[in-house]
C-alpha positions, 0 to 999 in steps of 0.5 A: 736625315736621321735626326729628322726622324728622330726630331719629329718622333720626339715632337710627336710624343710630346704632343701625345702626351701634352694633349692627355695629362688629365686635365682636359675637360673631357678626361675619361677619369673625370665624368661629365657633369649632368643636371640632377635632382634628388628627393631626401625627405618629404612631409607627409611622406610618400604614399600617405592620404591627403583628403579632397576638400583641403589644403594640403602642407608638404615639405620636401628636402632635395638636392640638386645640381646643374651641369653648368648653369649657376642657378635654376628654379624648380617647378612644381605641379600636382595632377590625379594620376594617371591623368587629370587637370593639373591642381593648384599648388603655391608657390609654383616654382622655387628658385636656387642659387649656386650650382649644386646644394640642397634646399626644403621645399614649403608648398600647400595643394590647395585641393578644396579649389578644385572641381569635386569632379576633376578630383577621382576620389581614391586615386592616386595624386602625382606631385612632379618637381622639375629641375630647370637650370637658369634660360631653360624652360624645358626638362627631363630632370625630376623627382615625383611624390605619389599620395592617395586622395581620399574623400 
C-alpha cells in the first residue's frame, strides 16, 4: 500500500513539473504579445504650421507589430480638432508585411479641397494612424500627430 503512495506522489510531481518547464505559451516569464504602434519620426515634425488652402507633404517612420497576425495595414485620417469632418488624405491606408517592422509612411492632406468652412482656422489638426492586423476592421491600437492650420 505504501508504494502506492508513493507511485502516485512521484507521478504527481512529474506531472507538476512537465506542465511548468517555461516553455508554455502562457509562461509568467514570457509577456503576451499585443498589437503596437509607435511613432519615431515625422516630416514636418509635430506641432508645426501647415497652411489651409494647400497641400500638405508628411513623412512619418513607425514601428509596428501585430500580436499573431503576419501583416496589416495602417490607416489614415486627418480632422480639425476637437472635432470636424475628416479631410482628404492619400493614400488612406498602408500596408505592411511581416509581423513586426518599421516602415515610412509618404501621404499628402490635400486641404485646398476642403470647404474654407469646414476648416477652423488656427486650430489644431489631428493626423490619426490606426494599426489594423489582417481581417480586423476595427482598433484601439494608434499613434496620433498634432499640426496647427493656419490661413
Amino acid at each position: 500500500m505504501r508504494w502506492r503512495n508513493h507511485v502516485l506522489v512521484v507521478v504527481l510531481l512529474g506531472l507538476v513539473a512537465f506542465g511548468c518547464n517555461g516553455s508554455s505559451p502562457t509562461s509568467p516569464s514570457e509577456p503576451r504579445r499585443q498589437d503596437a504602434l509607435s511613432l519615431l519620426s515625422l516630416d514636418p515634425p509635430a506641432g508645426s504650421t501647415l497652411r489651409a488652402g494647400e497641400a500638405a507633404q508628411i513623412t512619418a517612420r513607425v514601428r509596428y507589430s501585430f500580436a499573431t497576425a503576419a501583416r496589416g495595414k495602417i490607416g489614415v485620417i486627418a480632422f480639425p480638432s476637437p472635432f470636424g469632418l475628416p479631410i482628404f488624405t492619400d493614400p488612406f491606408s498602408f500596408d505592411l508585411t511581416g509581423q513586426e517592422g518599421e516602415a515610412t509612411l509618404h501621404l499628402k492632406i490635400y486641404f485646398n479641397l476642403s470647404e474654407p468652412q469646414d476648416l477652423p482656422r488656427n486650430s489644431p489638426v489631428v493626423v490619426d494612424l490606426s494599426l489594423f492586423p489582417e481581417g480586423v476592421n476595427q482598433t484601439q491600437v494608434s499613434a496620433q500627430a498634432h499640426y496647427q492650420l493656419a490661413p
